[in-house]
C-alpha positions as CSV (number, residue, x, y, z in Angstrom):
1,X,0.0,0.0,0.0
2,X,1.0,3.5,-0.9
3,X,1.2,6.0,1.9
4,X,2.5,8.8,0.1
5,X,4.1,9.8,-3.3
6,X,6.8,12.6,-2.8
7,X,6.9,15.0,-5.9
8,X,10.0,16.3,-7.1
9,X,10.4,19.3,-9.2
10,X,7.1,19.5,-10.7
11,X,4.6,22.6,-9.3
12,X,0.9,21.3,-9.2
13,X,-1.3,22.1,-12.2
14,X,-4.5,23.4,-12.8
15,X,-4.6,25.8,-10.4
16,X,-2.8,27.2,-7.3
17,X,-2.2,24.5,-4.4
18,X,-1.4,24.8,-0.9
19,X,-0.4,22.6,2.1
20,X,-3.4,20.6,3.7
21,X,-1.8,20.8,7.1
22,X,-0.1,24.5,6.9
23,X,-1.5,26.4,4.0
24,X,1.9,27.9,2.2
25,X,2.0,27.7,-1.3
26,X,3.1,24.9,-2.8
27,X,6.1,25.1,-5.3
28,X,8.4,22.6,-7.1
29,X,8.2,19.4,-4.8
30,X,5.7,18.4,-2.6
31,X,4.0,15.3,-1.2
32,X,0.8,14.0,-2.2
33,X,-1.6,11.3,-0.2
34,X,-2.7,8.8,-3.3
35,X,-6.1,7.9,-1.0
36,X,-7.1,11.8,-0.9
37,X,-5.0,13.5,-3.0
38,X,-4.1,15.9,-0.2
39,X,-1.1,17.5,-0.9
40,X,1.8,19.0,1.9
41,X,4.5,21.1,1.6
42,X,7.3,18.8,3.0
43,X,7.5,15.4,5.4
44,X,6.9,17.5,8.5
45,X,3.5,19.1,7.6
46,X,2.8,15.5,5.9
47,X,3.5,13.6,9.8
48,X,1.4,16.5,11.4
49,X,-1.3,15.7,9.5
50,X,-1.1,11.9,9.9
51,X,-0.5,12.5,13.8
52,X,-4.0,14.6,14.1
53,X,-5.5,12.0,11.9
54,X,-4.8,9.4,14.0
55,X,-5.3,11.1,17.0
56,X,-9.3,12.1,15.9
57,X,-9.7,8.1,14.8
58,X,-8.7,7.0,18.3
59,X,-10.7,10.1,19.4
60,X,-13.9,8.7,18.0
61,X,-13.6,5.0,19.0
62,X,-13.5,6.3,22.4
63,X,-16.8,7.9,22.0
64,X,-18.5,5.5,20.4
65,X,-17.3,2.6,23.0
């Protein structure tokens, strides 16, 4: 399974893209998330992300046990 696909040289098309997890412009390289084609800035922003995503999963098991 594919986690992520890290980008190199290439600037997004279509229109202008910015991080998911800290909102700067995105410019040549970035990651992007295959499953939701979220796109970060660099493997720090991309971790965050994960973190707070896995966080609000463990989150809502609580609540529903």
């Amino acid at each position: 399974m594919i986690k992520f696909v890290l980008v190199n040289d290439r600037v997004p098309t279509r229109k202008p893209f910015f991080c998911a997890c800290c909102a700067d412009r995105l410019e040549k390289g970035y990651i992007r998330e295959p499953s939701t084609d979220l796109k970060y800035c660099d493997m720090v922003c991309y971790g965050f992300s994960e973190t707070l995503a896995a966080i609000a999963t463990e989150d809502q098991a609580r609540r529903v046990s």
